[in-house]
N, C-alpha and C positions, 0 to 999 in steps of 0.2 A: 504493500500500500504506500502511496504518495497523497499527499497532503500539499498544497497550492490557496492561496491567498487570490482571489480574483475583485479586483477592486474596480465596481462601476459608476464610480464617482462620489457628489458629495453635494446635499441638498440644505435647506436649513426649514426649522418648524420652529415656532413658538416655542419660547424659552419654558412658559406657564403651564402648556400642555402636556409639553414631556416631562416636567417633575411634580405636574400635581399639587399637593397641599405644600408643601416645602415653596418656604418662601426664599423670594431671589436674591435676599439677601445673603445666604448659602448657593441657591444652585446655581449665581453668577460669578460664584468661585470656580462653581468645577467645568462650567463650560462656559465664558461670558457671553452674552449676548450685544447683536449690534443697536445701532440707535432704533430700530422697529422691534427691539423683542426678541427678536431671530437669534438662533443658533446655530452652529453649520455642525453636521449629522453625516458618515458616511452609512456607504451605502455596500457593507463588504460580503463578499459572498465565499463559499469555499469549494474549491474543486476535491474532488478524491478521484484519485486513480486507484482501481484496487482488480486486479485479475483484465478481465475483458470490461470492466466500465470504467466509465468518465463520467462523473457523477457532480451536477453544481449544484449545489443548496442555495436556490434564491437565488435570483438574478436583474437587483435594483428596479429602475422607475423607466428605462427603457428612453425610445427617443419617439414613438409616433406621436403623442398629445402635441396642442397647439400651443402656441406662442401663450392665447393667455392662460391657459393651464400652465406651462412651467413657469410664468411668471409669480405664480403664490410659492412656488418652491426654491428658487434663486439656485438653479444648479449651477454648480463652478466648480474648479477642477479639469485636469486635461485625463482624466480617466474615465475609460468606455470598457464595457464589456470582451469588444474586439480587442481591443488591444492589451486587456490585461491577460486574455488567453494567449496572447500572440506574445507575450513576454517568455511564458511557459510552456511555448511551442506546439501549441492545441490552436485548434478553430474552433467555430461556433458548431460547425459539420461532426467533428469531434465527438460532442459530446450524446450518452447515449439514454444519459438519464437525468430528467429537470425534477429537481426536488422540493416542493413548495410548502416552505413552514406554515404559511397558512395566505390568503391573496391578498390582502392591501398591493395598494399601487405600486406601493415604494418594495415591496417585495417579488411580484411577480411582472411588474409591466414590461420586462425583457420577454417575456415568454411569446409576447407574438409581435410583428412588425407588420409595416404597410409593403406588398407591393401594388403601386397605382391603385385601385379603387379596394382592394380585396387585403384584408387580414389574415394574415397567414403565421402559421407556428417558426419563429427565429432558428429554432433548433430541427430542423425538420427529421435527423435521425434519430430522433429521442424520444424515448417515453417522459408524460407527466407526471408526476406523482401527488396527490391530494388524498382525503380521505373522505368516505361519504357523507357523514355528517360535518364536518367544515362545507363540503359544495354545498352542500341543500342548503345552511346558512349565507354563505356567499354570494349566492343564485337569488335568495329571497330573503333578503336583506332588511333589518331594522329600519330605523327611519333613523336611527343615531351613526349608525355602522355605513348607509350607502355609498353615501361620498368617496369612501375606500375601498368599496368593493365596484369596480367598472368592469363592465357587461365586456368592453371593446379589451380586455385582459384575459379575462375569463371562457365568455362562450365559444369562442373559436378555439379552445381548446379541444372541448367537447368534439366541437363540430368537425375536427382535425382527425378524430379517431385516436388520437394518439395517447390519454387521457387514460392515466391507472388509478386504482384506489389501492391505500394499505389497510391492512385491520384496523379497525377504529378500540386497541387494546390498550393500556397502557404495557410499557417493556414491550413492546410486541418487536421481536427479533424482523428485520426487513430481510438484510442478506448477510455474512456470515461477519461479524465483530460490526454490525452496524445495527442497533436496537432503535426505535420510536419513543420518546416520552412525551404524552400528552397535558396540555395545560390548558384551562379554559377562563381564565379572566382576561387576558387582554381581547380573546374570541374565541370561539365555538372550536374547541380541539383544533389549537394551533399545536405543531410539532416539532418536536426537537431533537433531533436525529444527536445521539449519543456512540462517540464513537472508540472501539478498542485497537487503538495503533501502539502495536507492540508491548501490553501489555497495559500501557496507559490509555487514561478515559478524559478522552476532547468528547465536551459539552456545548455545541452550537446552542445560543440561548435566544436569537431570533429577541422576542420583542419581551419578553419575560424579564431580561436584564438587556434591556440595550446600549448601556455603557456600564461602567466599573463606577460610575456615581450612583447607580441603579441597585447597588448592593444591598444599603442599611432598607432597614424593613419603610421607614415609610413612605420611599422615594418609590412613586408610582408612578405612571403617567397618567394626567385626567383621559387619555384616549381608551383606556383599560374600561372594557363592558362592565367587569364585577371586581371592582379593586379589591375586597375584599376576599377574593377568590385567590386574585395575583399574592396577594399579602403570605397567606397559607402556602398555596404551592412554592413562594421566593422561601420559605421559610424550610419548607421538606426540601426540597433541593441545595439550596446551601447549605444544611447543614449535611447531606449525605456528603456533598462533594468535599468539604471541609474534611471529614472524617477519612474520608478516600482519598484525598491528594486529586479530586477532579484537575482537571484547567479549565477554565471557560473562555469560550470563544467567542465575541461581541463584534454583533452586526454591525449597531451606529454610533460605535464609540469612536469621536473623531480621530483620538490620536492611540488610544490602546489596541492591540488586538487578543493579545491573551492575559488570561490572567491564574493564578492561584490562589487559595483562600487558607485564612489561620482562624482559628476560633480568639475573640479576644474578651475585655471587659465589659465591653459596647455590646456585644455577639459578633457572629461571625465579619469578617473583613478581610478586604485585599490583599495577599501577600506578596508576591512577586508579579513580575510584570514584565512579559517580553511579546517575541514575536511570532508567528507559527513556525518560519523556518526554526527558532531557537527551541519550542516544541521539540519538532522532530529530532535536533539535533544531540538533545537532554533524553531522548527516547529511543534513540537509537546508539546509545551509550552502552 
């Protein structure tokens, strides 16, 4: 197994939404914001090569929306999908399986592109990967959630054929040292592909902890459907990974990408801090 870092850029959201109750007079420590509020958010995804797959978890906000849609998201950065594959000597052709922690925009809008009038799958030799109860959430949307879930993402998935479901179990083993764990307060069994590279457990944690400021229990995001749902699950997960030496691996932490955790006085908290290359390098020790 190979492990790769694919970085599609860097978008910014509201400082107040992504930490919730926590006031800015703390969370503009850990990420400032500009003179609108904003904060800049990557957008990182992870390749795995493991046997015959090419396997990307998440693959950012994509480029068909218009002008004034990425206008609310100020993307900047000279990182693309393309190119960060092309760094690591894969194409988009490449890959043979799209892994979707769960579909917001900023998660899955790579998964399909324009050509001329018609929408079409970006990865055309790949399977999707979702699970049934996230789509049928996704598909028929809250009236708080819709805004993040776009038809123009999502249905031409379906419509593509190409569109798999995993067990909707928790632990549920996908393919062999790559397990599902399911969490449902930020949305409806979003997933979090937990992985065993070489004996160590990489934790892609999607939107559960989407930076290393995301750790202590009450830094939520207001976008979270049942924060109190987030609260419990950030709570059983941290502390297993604490006890296990997890690492965690953070989608929209601007400048971290991994991290380790110590148990302390506060409870659990950040230990070390590096990068996936240094992951693998400490793992193939």
């Amino acid at each position: 197994m190979r492990l790769f870092t694919v970085n599609s850029g860097y978008f910014k959201l509201d400082g107040g939404a992504m930490f919730g109750v926590v006031p800015k007079s703390l969370w503009n420590k850990a990420n400032p914001a500009d003179d609108n509020n904003m904060c800049s958010w990557a957008m990182r995804c992870l390749l795995i090569e493991h046997g015959n797959y090419k396997i990307l978890i998440d693959n950012g906000m994509g480029n068909k929306q218009d002008e004034k849609f990425f206008g609310h998201y100020y993307m900047h950065g000279d990182d693309t999908l393309e190119k960060s594959l092309a760094k690591h000597g894969f194409s988009m052709d490449d890959i043979t399986d799209v892994f979707l922690t769960h579909l917001h925009f900023d998660h899955c809008g790579g998964s399909i592109k324009r050509e001329g009038d018609k929408l079409v799958p970006a990865f055309k030799n790949a399977f999707y990967w979702s699970n049934e109860k996230h789509w049928q959430s996704a598909t028929n949307p809250n009236d708080r959630e819709k805004a993040s879930f776009l038809k123009e993402n999502i249905l031409p998935i379906e419509e593509s054929g190409q569109l798999r479901f995993i067990e909707s179990a928790d632990n549920t083993e996908w393919i062999d040292d790559i397990r599902i764990r399911y969490v449902n307060g930020h949305t409806d069994f979003m997933m979090l592909p937990q992985i065993n590279y070489n004996g160590h457990t990489l934790l892609y944690c999607a939107d559960l902890l989407p930076s290393v400021a995301h750790i202590p229990m009450p830094w939520i995001m207001a976008y979270d459907m049942r924060p109190l749902d987030t609260l419990n699950e950030k709570r059983r997960l941290l502390n297993e990974a604490a006890a296990n030496n997890y690492t965690l691996f953070f989608e929209h932490d601007p400048k971290i990408e991994c991290c380790t955790l110590q148990d302390t006085d506060k409870g659990v908290r950040m230990k070390e801090t590096f990068t996936l290359s240094e992951f693998e390098q400490r793992a193939n020790k």
